[in-house]
C-alpha positions, 0 to 999 in steps of 0.5 A, spaced: 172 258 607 165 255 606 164 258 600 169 255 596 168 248 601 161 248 596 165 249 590 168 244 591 163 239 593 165 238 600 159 236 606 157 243 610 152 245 616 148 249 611 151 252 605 154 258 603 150 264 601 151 270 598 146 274 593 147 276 585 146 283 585 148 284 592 153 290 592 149 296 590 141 300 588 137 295 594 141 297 599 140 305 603 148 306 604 149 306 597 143 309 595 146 315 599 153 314 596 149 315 589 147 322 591 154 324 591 157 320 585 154 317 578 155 309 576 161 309 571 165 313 577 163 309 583 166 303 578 172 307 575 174 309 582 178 304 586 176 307 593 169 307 591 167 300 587 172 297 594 167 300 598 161 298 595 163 292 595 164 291 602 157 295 604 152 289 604 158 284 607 158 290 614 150 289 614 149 282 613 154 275 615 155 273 608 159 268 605 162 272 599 163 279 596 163 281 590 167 286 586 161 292 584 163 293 577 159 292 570 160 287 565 160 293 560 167 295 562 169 290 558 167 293 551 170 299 554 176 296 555 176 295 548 174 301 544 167 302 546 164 305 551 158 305 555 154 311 558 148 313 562 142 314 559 139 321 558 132 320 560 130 313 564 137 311 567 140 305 566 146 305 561 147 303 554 153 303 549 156 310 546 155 307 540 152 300 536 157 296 532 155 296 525 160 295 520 166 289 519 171 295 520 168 297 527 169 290 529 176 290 527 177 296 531 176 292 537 183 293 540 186 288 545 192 290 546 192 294 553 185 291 556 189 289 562 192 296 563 185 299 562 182 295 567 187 297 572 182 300 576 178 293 578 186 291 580 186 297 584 179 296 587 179 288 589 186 289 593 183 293 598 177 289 598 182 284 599 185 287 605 179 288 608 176 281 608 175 278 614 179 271 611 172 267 612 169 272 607 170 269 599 172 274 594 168 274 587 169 277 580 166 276 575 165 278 567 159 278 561 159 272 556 162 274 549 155 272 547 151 277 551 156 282 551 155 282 544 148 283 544 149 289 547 154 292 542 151 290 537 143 292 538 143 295 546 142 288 549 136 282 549 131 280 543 134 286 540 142 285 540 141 278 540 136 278 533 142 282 529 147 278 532 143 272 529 144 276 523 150 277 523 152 270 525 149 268 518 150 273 514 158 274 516 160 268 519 167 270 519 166 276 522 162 274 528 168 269 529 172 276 529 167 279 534 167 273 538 174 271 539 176 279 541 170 279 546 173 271 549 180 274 550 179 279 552 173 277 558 179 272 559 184 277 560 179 281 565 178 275 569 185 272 570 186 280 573 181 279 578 183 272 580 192 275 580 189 281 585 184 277 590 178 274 586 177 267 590 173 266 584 170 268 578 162 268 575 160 268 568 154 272 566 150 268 560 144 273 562 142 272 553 145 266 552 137 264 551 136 268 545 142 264 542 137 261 537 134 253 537 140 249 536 145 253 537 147 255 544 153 251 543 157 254 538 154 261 539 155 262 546 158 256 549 164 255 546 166 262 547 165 260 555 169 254 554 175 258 551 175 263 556 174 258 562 181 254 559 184 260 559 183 262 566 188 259 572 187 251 573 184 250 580 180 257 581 172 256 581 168 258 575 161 259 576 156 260 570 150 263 570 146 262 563 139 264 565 134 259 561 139 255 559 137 249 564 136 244 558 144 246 556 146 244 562 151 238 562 154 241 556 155 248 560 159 243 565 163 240 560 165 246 558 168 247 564 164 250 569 165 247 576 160 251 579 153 253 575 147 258 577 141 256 576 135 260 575 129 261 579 125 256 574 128 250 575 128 244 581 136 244 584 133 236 587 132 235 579 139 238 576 143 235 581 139 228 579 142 229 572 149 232 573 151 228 579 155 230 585 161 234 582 158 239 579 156 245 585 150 248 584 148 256 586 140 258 586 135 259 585 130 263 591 125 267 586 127 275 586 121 277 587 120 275 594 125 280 595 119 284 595 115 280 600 112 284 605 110 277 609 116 275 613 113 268 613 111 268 605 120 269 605 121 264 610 118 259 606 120 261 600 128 259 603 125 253 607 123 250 601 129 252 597 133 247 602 128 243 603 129 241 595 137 241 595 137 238 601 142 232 603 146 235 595 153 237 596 156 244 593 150 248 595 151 255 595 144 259 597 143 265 592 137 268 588 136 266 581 137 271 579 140 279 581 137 282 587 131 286 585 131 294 587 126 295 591 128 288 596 126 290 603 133 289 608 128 284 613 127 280 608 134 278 606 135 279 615 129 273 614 133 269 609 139 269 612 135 268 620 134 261 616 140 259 613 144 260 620 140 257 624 141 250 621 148 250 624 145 250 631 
């Protein structure tokens, strides 16, 4: 498969493409779908997450699919779930965790059994791919997770998590250990039942507080990555966290997503040639209503990863909602014709 001769690091005509947030809210057919079935649903339902899954790979010549779910499931799987809201859309916790008992609660055991649905889900998916197409799973980071179950996510979540890392210092760890083993149970069943790899979501590792990305966040992905099967590629998307880098490498990250304010040519410079980069086209020129703007937008993308081995062509960040569908056509017009 191409995508995983770009994991690892092997010279290809043009390199891989596929897009975070490519199964679902951008795309007509599922925007048709949600007419007849809410989030949590076309997420629980194998059927229906298989063929979300596989809608964007029937339209456009991709690299790779990627399992449609959320990273909520994993809190769900352990005892706290998630829900749309009432007004506004969008999901957020059931319930935020307040206290050591609640943390304590957190349940383990089972957290496979309750994921049951994505198995089911990535095997059909599985059955459908053409053998060129890689399988992609993925998870949320025991630190953005958190942020969500303790305060709905972003400054919010990450400012009481902050406090609770200072406060109740053993308790965070009591958190954050459930969370990495139970991210880790999450992905090694993705990879059992057909994931070719697996992606980390860091999307709040930047909240992490100066000085501490390492023992907030990073050290939590690198147990989780440890206890994934050797060989699967694992990919880490830590949004603003350039800086961090080569200790996200060391880690044990093979792959790492880069975000759209960063030059591939000058990460590449500092991590050399074994650690594969995915990235980093701006989302919003998704949006574009000039072919031509979103043509040179992907050129100068190539243009700065040019001659890099283990490129893999992808947004720096998730595929916005109102992404027109000429403008994925333009870009994947582009990365084809540099095999003729």
């Amino acid at each position: 498969m191409r995508f995983l001769s770009a994991c690892r690091c092997e010279p290809l005509s043009r390199p891989p493409v596929w897009f975070m947030r490519q199964a679902g809210r951008w795309l007509p057919e599922y925007r048709e779908l949600k007419t007849r079935y809410d989030f949590t649903t076309l997420v629980r339902t194998p059927a229906l997450a298989a063929e979300v899954t596989l809608q964007p790979v029937r339209r456009f010549p991709l690299d790779a699919a990627i399992l449609f779910s959320d990273i909520l499931v994993v809190p769900e799987a352990l005892g706290q779930g998630y829900r749309f809201r009432e007004n506004g859309g969008g999901l957020e916790m059931e319930f935020h965790l307040r206290d050591a008992a609640q943390i304590e609660a957190l349940c383990e055991t089972g957290v496979r059994e309750r994921l049951d649905y994505m198995a089911q889900a990535l095997r059909l998916i599985r059955a459908e791919l053409d053998g060129k197409t890689a399988l992609l799973g993925f998870a949320g980071s025991p630190w953005t997770l958190a942020t969500y179950m303790v305060g709905g996510g972003g400054e919010a979540g990450a400012a009481r998590l902050r406090s609770l890392a200072a406060e109740s210092p053993a308790i965070f760890e009591t958190l954050m250990g459930k969370l990495a083993n139970a991210v880790a149970a999450c992905l090694r069943l993705q990879i059992e039942n057909g994931a070719d790899a697996v992606q980390i979501f860091d999307s709040w590792g930047f909240l992490c507080g100066e000085g501490d990305y390492g023992r907030f966040s990073l050290e939590w992905i690198r147990r989780i990555i440890a206890a994934l099967p050797a060989g699967v590629p694992v990919i880490v998307f830590a949004k603003g966290m350039s800086a961090q880098a080569e200790a996200i490498a060391a880690a044990g990250a093979g792959i790492l997503s880069v975000d759209s304010a960063v030059r591939l040519s000058a990460l590449r410079a500092r991590l050399g040639p074994r650690i594969a980069l995915q990235g980093n086209l701006d989302p919003s020129i998704m949006e574009s209503d000039s072919p031509a703007q979103v043509r040179e937008a992907v050129q100068l993308v190539l243009a700065d990863a040019a001659g890099m081995p283990g490129h893999i062509f992808n947004l720096g960040h998730g595929m916005p909602p109102a992404a027109k569908l000429k403008n994925a056509e333009n870009l994947l017009e582009v990365l084809g014709a540099l095999e003729t």
